[in-house]
VOTORVO-346001 format. One record per residue (C-alpha): y, z, x; residue in one letter; residue number from 1. Coordinates in Angstrom, 2 decimals. Layout:
residues N
+---------+---------+---------+----+-----+
!      c2 !      c3 !      c1 ! aa !   i !
+---------+---------+---------+----+-----+
!       Y !       Z !       X !  a ! NUM !
...
+---------+---------+---------+----+-----+
This chain:
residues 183
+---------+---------+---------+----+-----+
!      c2 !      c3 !      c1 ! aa !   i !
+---------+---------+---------+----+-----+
!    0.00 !    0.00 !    0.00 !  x !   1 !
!    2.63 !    0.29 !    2.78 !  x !   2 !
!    2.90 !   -3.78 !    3.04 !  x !   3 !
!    3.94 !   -3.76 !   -0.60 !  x !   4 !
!    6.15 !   -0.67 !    0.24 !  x !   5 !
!    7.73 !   -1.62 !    2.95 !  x !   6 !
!    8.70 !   -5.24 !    1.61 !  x !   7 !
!   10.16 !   -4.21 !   -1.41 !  x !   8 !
!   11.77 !   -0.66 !    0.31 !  x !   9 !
!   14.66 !   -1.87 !    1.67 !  x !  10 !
!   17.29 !   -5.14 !    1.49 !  x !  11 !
!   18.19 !   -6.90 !    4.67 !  x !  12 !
!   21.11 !   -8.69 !    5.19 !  x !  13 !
!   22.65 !   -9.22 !    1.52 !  x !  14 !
!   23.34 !   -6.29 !   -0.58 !  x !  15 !
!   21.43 !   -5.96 !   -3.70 !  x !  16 !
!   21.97 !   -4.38 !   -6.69 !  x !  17 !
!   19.47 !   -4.13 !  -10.22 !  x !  18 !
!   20.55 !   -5.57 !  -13.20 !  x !  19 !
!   19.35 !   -5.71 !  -16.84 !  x !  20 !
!   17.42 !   -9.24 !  -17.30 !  x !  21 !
!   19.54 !  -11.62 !  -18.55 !  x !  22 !
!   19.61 !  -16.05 !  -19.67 !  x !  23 !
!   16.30 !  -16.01 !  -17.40 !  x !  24 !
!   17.33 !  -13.82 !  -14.47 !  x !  25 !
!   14.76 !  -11.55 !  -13.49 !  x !  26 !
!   16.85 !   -8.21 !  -13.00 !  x !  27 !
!   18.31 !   -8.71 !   -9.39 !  x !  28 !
!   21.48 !  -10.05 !   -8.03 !  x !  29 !
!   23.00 !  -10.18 !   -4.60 !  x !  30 !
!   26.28 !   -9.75 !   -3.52 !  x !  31 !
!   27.48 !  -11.82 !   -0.35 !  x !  32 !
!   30.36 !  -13.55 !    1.70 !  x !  33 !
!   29.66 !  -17.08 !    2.05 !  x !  34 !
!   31.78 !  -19.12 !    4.51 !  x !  35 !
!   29.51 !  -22.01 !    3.22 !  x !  36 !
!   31.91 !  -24.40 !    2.06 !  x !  37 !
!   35.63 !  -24.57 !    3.35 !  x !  38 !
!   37.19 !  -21.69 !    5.98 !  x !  39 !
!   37.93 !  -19.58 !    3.45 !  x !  40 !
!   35.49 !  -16.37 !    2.34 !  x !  41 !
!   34.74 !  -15.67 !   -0.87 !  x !  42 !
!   32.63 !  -13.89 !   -2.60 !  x !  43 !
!   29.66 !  -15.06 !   -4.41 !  x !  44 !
!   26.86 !  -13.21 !   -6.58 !  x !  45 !
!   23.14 !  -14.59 !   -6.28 !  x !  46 !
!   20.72 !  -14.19 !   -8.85 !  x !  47 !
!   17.29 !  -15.04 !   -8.96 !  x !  48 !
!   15.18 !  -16.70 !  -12.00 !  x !  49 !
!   11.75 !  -17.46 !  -13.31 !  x !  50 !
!   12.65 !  -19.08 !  -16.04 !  x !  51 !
!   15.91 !  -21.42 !  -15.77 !  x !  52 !
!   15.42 !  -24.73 !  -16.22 !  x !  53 !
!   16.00 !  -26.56 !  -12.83 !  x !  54 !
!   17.45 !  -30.33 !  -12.60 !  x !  55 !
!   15.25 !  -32.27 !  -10.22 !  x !  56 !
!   18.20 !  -34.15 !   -9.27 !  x !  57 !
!   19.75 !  -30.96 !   -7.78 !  x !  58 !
!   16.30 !  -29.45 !   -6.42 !  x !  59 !
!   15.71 !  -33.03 !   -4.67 !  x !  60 !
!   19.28 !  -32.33 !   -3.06 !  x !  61 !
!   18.47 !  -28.79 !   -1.98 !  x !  62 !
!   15.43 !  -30.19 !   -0.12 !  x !  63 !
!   17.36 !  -33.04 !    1.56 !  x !  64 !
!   19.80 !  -30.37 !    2.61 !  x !  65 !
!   17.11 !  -28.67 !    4.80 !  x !  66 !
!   15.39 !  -32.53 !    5.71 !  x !  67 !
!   12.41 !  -32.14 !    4.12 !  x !  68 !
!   11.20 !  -35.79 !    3.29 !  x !  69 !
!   11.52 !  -37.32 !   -0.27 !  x !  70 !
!    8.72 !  -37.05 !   -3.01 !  x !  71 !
!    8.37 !  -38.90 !   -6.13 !  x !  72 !
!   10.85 !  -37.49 !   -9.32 !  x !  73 !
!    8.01 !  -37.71 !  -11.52 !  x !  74 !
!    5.04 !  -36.40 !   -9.06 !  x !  75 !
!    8.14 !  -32.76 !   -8.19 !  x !  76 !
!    7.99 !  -32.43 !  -12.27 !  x !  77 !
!    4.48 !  -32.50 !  -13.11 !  x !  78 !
!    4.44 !  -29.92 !   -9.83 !  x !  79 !
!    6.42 !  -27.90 !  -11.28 !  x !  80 !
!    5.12 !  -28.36 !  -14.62 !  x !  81 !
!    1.74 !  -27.10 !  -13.08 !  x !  82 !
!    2.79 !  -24.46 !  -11.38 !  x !  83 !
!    2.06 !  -20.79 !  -12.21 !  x !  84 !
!    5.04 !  -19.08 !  -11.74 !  x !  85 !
!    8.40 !  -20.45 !  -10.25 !  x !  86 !
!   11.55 !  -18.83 !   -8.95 !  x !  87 !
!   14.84 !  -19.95 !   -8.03 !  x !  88 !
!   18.02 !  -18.77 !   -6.51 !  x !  89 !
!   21.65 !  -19.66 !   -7.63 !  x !  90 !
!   24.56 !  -19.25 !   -6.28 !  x !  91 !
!   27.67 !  -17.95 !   -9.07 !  x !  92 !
!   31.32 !  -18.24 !   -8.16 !  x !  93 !
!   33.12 !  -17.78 !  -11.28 !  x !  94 !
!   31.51 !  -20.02 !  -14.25 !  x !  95 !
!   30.14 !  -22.27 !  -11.42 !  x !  96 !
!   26.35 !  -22.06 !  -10.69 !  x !  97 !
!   24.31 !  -24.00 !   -7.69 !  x !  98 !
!   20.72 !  -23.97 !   -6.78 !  x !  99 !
!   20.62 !  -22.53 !   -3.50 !  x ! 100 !
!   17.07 !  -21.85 !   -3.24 !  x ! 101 !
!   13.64 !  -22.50 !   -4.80 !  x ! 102 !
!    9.92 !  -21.48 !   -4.30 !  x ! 103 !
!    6.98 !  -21.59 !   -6.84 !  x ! 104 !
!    3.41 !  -20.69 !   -6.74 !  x ! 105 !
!    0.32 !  -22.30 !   -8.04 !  x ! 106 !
!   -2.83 !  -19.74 !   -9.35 !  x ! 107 !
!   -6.14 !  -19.49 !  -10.88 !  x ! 108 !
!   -4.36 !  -16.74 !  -13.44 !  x ! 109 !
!   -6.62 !  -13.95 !  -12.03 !  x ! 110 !
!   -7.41 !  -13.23 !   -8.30 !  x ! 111 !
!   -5.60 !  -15.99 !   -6.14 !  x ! 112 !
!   -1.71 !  -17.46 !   -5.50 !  x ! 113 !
!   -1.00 !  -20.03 !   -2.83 !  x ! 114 !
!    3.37 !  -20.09 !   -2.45 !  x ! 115 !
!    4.56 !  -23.21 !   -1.91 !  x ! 116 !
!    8.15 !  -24.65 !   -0.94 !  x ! 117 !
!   10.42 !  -22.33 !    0.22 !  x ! 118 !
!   13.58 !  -23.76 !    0.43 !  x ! 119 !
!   16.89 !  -21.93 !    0.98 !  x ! 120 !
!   19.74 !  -24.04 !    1.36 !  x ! 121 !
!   21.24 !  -24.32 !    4.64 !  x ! 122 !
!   24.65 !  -22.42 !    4.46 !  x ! 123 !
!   22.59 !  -19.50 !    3.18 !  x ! 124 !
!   20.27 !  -19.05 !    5.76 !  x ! 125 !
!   20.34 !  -16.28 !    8.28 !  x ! 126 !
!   21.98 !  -13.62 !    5.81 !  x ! 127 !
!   18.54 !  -12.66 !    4.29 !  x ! 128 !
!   18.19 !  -15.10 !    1.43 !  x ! 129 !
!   14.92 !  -16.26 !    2.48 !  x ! 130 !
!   13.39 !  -12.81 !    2.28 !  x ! 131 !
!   14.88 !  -11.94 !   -0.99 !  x ! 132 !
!   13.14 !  -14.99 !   -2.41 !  x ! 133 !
!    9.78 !  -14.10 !   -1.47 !  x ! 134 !
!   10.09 !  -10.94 !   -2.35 !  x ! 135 !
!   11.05 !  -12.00 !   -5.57 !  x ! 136 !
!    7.94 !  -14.58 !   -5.85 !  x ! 137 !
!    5.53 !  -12.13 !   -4.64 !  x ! 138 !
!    6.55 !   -9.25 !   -6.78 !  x ! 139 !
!    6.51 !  -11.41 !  -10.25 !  x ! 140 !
!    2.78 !  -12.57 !   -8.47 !  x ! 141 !
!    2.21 !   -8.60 !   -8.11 !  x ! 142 !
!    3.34 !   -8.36 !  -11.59 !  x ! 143 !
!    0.45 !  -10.69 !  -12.74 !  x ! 144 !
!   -2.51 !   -8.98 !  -11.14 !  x ! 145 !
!   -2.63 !  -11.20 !   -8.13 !  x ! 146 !
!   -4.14 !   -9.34 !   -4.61 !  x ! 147 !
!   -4.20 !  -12.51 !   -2.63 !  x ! 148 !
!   -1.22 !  -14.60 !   -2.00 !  x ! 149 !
!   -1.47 !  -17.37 !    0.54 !  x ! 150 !
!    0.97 !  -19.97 !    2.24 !  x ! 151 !
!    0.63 !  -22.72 !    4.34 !  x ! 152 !
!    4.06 !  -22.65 !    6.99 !  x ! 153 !
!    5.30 !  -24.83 !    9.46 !  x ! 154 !
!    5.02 !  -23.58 !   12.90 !  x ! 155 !
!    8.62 !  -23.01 !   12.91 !  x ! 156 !
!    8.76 !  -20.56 !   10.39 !  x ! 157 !
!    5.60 !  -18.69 !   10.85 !  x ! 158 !
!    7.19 !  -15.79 !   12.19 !  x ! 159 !
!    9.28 !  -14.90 !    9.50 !  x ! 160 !
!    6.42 !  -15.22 !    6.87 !  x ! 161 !
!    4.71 !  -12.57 !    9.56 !  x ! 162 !
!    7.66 !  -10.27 !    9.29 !  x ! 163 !
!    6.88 !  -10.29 !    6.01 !  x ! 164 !
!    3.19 !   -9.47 !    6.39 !  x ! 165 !
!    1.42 !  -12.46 !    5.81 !  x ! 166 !
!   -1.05 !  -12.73 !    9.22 !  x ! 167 !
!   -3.57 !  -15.84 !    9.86 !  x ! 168 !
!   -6.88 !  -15.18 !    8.34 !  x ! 169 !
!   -7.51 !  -12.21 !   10.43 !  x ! 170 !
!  -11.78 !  -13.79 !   10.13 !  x ! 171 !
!  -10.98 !  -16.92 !   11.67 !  x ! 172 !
!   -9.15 !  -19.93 !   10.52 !  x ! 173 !
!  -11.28 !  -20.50 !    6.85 !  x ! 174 !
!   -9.19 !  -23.18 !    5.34 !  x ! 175 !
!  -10.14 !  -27.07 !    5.47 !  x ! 176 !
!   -8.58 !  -30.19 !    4.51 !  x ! 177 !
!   -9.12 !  -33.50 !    2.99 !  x ! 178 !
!   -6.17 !  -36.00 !    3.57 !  x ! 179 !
!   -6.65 !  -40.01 !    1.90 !  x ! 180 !
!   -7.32 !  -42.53 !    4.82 !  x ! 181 !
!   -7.85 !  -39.71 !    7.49 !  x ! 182 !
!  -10.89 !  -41.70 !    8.98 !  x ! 183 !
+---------+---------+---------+----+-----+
C-alpha cells in the first residue's frame, strides 16, 4: 500500500486543491503560472476530466505539439470510443478552455489496465502536469477494482513512469509482439 500512498500523498510542482465534481471534472483542479504563451504570467486553473467530450481536431493538435506522428481521425475515435476510461486536462483562463493534456486506458473491466498516450502539451511540461495526470488515470483505474496497470513508454520517458512506481516486469521481460509485414 505505500506505492498507492505515496503517489497520491503529496502534489509536486503545481498546487492542488479538491473541488466538488462539476460539467465532467473529476474533483481536482490545479492552480499554476504559465509563461506559455506571450511574456506575460498569468494565472491559469487546470482541471482534469473523465467525461468531457474532446474534439479530435484539438487532441490531433496536442499530439503534433509534442511530434508524435499523425493517425487516422476516424481510427483516434473508435480508440477512444473503445477505451475504458479516459482523462483529460484543460487549461481555464477566464471563459477560455484548452486541452493541454490527454491519457486513456483500455481494460478487461475486472483485473487488468494498459495506459496509453500520455500527452501533456509542451508549455506545461516540467511543472508537474504529467504526474498529476497519471495520478488522475490511475486513481479513477483504482476506483474500478483494477490491481494491474501497465504501460508501454518510450525510452525517453521511462524514468518518470519509474518515479512513479511502475518497474519492468520484475520476472523478466513477459510481453510479445505481433507487427503486419514484420517478416
Amino acid at each position: 500500500m505505500g506505492f498507492w500512498k505515496s503517489l497520491f500523498g503529496s502534489s509536486n510542482g503545481a498546487s492542488a486543491q479538491t473541488l466538488a465534481p462539476a460539467n465532467g471534472s473529476i474533483g481536482t483542479a490545479l492552480s499554476i503560472s504559465s509563461n506559455g504563451r506571450g511574456s506575460k504570467s498569468a494565472q491559469s486553473k487546470i482541471t482534469f476530466s473523465k467525461d468531457r467530450e474532446i474534439d479530435l481536431y484539438e487532441l490531433e493538435e496536442l499530439c503534433d505539439a509534442v511530434g508524435w506522428s499523425r493517425r487516422p481521425i476516424r481510427k483516434v475515435k473508435k480508440a477512444l470510443k473503445h477505451s475504458f476510461i479516459v482523462v483529460s486536462m484543460w487549461e481555464q483562463r477566464g471563459s477560455y478552455n484548452r486541452l493541454i493534456g490527454f491519457s486513456r486506458a483500455t481494460s478487461d473491466h475486472t483485473f487488468n489496465a494498459t495506459i496509453w498516450d500520455v500527452v501533456v502539451h509542451p508549455d506545461f511540461q516540467g511543472q508537474g502536469l504529467g504526474k498529476a495526470l497519471m495520478k488522475q488515470i490511475i486513481k479513477e483505474l483504482r476506483r474500478e477494482d483494477i490491481s494491474n496497470i501497465t504501460l508501454f513508454a518510450d525510452p525517453h520517458v521511462v524514468n518518470f513512469y519509474r518515479d512513479l512506481g511502475f518497474m519492468p516486469d520484475p520476472e523478466g521481460i513477459k510481453g510479445m509482439f505481433w507487427y503486419p509485414n514484420f517478416r
